[in-house]
Every structure is written in structure tokens, then in C-alpha cells.
C-alpha positions in Angstrom: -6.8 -12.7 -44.4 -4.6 -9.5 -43.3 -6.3 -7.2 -40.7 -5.1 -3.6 -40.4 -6.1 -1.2 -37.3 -5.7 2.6 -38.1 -6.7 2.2 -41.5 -7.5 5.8 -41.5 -4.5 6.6 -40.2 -1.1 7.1 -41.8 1.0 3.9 -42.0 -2.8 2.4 -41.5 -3.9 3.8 -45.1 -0.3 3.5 -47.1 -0.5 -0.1 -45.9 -3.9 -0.8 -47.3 -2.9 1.0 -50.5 0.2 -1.5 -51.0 -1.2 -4.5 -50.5 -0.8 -7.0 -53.3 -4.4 -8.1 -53.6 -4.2 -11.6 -53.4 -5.0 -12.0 -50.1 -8.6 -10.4 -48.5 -8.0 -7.9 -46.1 -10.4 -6.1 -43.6 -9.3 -2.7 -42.1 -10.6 -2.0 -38.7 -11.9 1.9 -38.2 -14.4 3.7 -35.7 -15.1 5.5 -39.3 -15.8 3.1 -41.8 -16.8 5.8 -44.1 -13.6 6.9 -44.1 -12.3 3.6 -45.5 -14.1 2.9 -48.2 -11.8 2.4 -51.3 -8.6 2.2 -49.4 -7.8 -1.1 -50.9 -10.5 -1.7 -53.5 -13.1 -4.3 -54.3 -10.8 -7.1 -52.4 -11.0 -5.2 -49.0 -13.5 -5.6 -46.0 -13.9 -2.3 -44.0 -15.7 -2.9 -40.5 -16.6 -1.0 -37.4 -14.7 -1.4 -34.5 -12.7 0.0 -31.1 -9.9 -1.4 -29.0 -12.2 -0.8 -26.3 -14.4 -3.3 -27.4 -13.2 -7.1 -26.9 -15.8 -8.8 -28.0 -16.1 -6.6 -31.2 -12.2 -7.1 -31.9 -12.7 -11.2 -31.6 -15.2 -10.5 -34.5 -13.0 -8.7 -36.5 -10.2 -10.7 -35.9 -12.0 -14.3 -37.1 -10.1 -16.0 -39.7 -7.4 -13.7 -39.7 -4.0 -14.9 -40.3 -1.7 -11.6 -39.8 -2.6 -8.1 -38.3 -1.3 -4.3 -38.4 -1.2 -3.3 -34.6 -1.3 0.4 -34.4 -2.7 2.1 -31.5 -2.1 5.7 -30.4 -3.2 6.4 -26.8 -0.2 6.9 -24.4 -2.5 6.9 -21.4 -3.3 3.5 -21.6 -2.0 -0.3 -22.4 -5.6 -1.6 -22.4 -5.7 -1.2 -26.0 -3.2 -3.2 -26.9 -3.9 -6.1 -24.4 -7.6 -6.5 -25.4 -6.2 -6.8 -29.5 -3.5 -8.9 -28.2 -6.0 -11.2 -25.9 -8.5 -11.2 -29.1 -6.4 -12.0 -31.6 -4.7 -14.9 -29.5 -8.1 -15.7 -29.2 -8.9 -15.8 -32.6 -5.8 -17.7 -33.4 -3.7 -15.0 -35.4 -0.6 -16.3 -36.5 1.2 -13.1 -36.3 1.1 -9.3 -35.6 3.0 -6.7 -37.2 3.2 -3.7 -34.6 4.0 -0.2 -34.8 6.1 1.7 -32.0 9.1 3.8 -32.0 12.9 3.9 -32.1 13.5 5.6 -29.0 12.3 2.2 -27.4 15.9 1.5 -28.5 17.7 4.4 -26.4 18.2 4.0 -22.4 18.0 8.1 -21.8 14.6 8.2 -23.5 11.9 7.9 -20.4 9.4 9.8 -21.1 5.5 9.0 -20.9 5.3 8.1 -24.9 8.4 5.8 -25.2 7.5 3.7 -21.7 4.3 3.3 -22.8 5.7 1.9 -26.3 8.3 -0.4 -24.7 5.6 -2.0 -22.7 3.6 -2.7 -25.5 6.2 -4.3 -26.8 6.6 -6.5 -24.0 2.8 -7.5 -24.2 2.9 -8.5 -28.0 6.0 -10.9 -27.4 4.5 -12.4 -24.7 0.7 -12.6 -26.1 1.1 -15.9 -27.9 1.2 -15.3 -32.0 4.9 -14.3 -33.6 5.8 -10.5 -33.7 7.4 -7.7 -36.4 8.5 -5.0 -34.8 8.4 -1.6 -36.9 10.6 0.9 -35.0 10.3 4.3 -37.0 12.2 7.1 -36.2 10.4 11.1 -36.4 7.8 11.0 -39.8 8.8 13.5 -42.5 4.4 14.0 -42.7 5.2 15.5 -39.1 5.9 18.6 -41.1 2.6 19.1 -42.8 2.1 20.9 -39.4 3.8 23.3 -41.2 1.3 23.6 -44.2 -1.2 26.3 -42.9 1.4 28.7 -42.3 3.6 28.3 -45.1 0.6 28.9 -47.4 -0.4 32.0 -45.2 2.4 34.0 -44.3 5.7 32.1 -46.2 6.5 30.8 -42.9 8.1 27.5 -40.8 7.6 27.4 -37.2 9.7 25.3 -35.9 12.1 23.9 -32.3 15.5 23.5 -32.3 16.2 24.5 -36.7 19.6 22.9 -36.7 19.0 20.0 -35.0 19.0 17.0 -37.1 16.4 13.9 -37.5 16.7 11.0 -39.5 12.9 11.3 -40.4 11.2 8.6 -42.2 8.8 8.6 -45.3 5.6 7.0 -44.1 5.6 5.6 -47.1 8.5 3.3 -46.8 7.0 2.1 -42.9 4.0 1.0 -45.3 6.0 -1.3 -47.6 7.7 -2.9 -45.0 4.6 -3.1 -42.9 3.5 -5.0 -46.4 6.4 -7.5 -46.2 6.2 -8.1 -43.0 2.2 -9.4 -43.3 2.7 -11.4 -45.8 6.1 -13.3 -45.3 5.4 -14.2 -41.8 8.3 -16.3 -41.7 11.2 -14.1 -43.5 9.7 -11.0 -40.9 8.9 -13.2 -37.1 10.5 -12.2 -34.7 12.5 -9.0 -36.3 12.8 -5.7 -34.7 13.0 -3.2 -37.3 14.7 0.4 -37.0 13.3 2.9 -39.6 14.7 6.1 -40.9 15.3 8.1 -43.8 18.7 8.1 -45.7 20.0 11.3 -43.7 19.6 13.5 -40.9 17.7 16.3 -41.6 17.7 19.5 -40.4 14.1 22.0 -39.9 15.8 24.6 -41.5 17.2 22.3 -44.0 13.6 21.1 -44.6 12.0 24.4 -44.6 14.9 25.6 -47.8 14.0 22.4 -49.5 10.1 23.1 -49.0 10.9 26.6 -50.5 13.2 25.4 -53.7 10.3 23.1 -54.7 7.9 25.5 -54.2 10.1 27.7 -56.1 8.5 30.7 -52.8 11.4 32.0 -50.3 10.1 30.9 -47.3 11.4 32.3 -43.6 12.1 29.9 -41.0 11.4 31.1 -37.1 12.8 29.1 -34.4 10.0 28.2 -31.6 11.1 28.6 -27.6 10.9 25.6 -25.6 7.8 27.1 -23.4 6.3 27.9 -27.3 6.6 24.3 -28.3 5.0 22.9 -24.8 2.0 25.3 -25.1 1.5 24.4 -28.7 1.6 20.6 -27.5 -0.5 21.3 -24.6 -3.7 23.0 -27.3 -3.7 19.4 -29.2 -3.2 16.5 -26.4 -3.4 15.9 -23.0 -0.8 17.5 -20.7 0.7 14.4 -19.5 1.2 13.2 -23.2 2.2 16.9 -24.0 5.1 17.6 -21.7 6.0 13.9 -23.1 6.2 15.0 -26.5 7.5 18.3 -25.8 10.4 16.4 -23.7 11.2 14.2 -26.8 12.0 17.3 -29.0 13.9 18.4 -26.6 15.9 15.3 -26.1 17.2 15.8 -29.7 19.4 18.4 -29.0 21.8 15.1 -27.8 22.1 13.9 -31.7 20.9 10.4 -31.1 17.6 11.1 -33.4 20.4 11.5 -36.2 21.5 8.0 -36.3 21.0 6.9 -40.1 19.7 3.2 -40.1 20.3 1.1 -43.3 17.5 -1.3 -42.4 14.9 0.7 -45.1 17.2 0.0 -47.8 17.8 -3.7 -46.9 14.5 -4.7 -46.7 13.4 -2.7 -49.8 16.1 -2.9 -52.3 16.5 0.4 -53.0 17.5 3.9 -51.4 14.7 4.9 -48.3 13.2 8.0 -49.8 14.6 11.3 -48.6 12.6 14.5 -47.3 13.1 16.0 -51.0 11.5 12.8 -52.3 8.4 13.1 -49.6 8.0 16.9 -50.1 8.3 16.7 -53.7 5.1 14.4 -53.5 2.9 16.5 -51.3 3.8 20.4 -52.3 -0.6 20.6 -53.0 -0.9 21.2 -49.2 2.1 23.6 -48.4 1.1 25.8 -51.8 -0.6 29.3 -51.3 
């Protein structure tokens, strides 16, 4: 059996959508409503919270591989008590999500640190390890939707600074690989981009070519992007989020990995690509 947290989430619900069927899988969610149908009739959807150990060694019974995505920076206990249950349970292996600025020694802010130290807890917690380093996601920019639809307008830090964003979609299919060839994926760190680097202002013209709708982009002020962060998390994670975009004003977030393409056997998909597929949710 395969195990995904987040199944509501993201990579959580692209995952559960690309799964070959021929294995049972549960998906793990405080909202089990939500989950219904993710994967069809072969999936098991059950209640659950990484606060909960006892709950997670329930869920984790008979499981042979798990998706590991957690999303608190303000605290490692929800990755030790997966960890400690699903060693428990005797899961052979745990496919984790983190990020690729684990990879870069000037990146130390709250977000990263508390990434690379769950990565240090899943090697040493007992079953093997995938680790699924993505770089910014391209779905980031749906934060633009509400006011492209309203006003023909992108918000945006930093417009000429490029990112080598990643389709979500492509994190899912390797996540996929990775749970069910245990052995071709243990023990590999993966780094996972998009096919270019990438631009907001670039973004926001190809956003307006598909939409066929000129579209105006306005750059946001450093102390605009910290207050924006600081109405959605808490301020500690804020500043650390808002201490990330500015850290990409040094280039290294426009490294182009090949590592998508390898593993996939074709091209990663490009922001054109993603946009292309969600234009219902940027359209007036």
C-alpha cells in the first residue's frame, strides 16, 4: 500500500491523480471530504493529523511507501511523529518533499533550516529516503488570478528576476516513480525545476498572449511584499518568505536542473505549458 499526506494539497492531489492503480493507496487529510475521488474506487481516504501519533501508526499499518509533505516551519514535531510512526509501522520507504534552497549555503532563513533538518530526521529515522527538492512552483502565480481578472493586472517583486519555476505537475510524476520503484529512487536527492528561468514579467506577457487580454505588470516594494506575507502567515514565517524573494535578486533560483527530464523522459513542462492549462482561473 502507498500512503500520501497532503492529499488535498498540491503535489498531495497530482500524486494521487497519477498513481497507476495497481497498488491500494490511502491519502491522509484532516478533510476527508475533500478527498473523495482523488484516486478512485482503489483509494482509501482517512482522517488524520501529524499531531496525532497514535492516529498516524493507524494510518500507516501495512504501508509499504509514503508521501511526506508537511508545511509548518514553526515546528519539526510533525515530521518526527510521521517518521517515529511509520518506523513503527515498518514502512519501507518515504518519499519527502522540501526544497532546493536546502542545496545553497547563503540560504538561512527560518523556511530552508527548518527543511534541511527535516531532512536530517528522515535519513536518520530508519526506512530508505527520496528526496524531492523543487525549486519556486509555477501554481505560486495563481496569486495572481484575482487581480488579473479584476483590473488586467500582475503584482509582482523583483519583474526581471528570474526563477527556474517548476510545474507541480512534474513533482507529482516523479513523486509517482519514486513510490513505487523503491529501489531505482532510495536514497536519491532530487533537484526539480522547469526547463528555463523565468521571469514575472515574462510570465505576466505570456499569461496575457494566452489570454489573448494586455495585461500591465506593477512591480511590488520590498516593504509591499513583507506586508502582503505578514496578512497570510505568521511573522516569523513571513519575514522568511519575504527574505527568500529577496535572496533571488543573486541568480542562484535561475539554475536550470536537467534532473525533470531524466527521470521523465521527456522535456519538464515550461510556464506556457502550465499557464496554458489553467487560463479558467486568470480569465475575467
Amino acid at each position: 500500500m502507498i500512503l500520501l499526506t497532503g492529499a488535498t494539497g498540491t503535489v498531495g492531489s497530482l500524486t494521487a491523480r497519477r498513481l497507476p492503480g495497481t497498488e491500494p493507496v490511502r491519502l491522509l487529510t484532516r478533510d476527508p471530504g475533500r478527498a473523495a475521488g482523488l484516486a478512485g474506487a482503489h483509494a482509501e481516504v482517512v482522517g488524520g493529523d501529524f499531531e496525532d501519533p497514535v492516529g498516524l501508526r493507524r494510518a500507516l499499518t501495512g504501508v509499504r511507501s509514503a508521501l511526506l509533505v508537511t508545511a509548518d516551519p514553526l515546528t519539526h514535531a510533525h515530521d518526527e511523529n510521521f517518521l517515529a510512526a511509520a518506523r513503527a509501522a515498518g514502512v519501507r520507504h518515504v518519499v519527502k518533499v522540501t526544497t532546493l534552497s536546502v542545496t545553497e549555503p547563503d540560504a538561512t532563513d527560518l523556511v530552508t533550516e527548518w527543511q534541511r533538518e527535516n531532512e536530517r530526521l528522515l535519513r536518520a529515522s530508519g526506512p530508505t529516503w527520496t528526496l524531492l527538492r523543487p525549486r519556486a512552483f509555477m501554481s505560486n502565480t495563481l496569486r495572481w488570478a484575482r487581480s488579473v481578472r479584476e483590473e488586467g493586472v500582475v503584482r509582482a517583486p523583483h519583474g526581471d528576476t528570474e526563477t527556474a519555476a517548476v510545474d507541480p505537475r512534474d513533482i507529482a510524476e516523479v513523486a509517482v516513480r519514486a513510490l513505487t520503484d523503491i529501489e531505482e529512487h532510495a536514497g536519491r536527492e532530487y533537484a526539480l525545476t522547469g526547463p528555463e528561468a523565468v521571469s514575472p514579467v515574462r510570465q505576466t506577457e505570456i499569461l496575457s498572449g494566452l489570454l489573448q487580454r494586455p495585461l500591465k505588470f506593477v512591480e511590488l516594494a520590498r516593504e509591499q511584499v513583507l506586508r502582503g506575507m505578514l496578512e497570510r502567515y505568521p511573522a516569523p514565517v513571513a519575514r522568511a518568505l519575504a527574505e527568500s524573494v529577496a535572496r533571488g535578486l543573486e541568480g542562484t533560483k535561475a539554475q536550470v536542473d536537467p534532473t525533470v527530464a531524466e527521470l521523465l523522459g521527456r522535456p519538464a513542462r515550461s510556464y506556457r505549458d502550465w499557464a496554458a492549462g489553467h487560463l479558467s482561473a486568470f480569465r475575467a
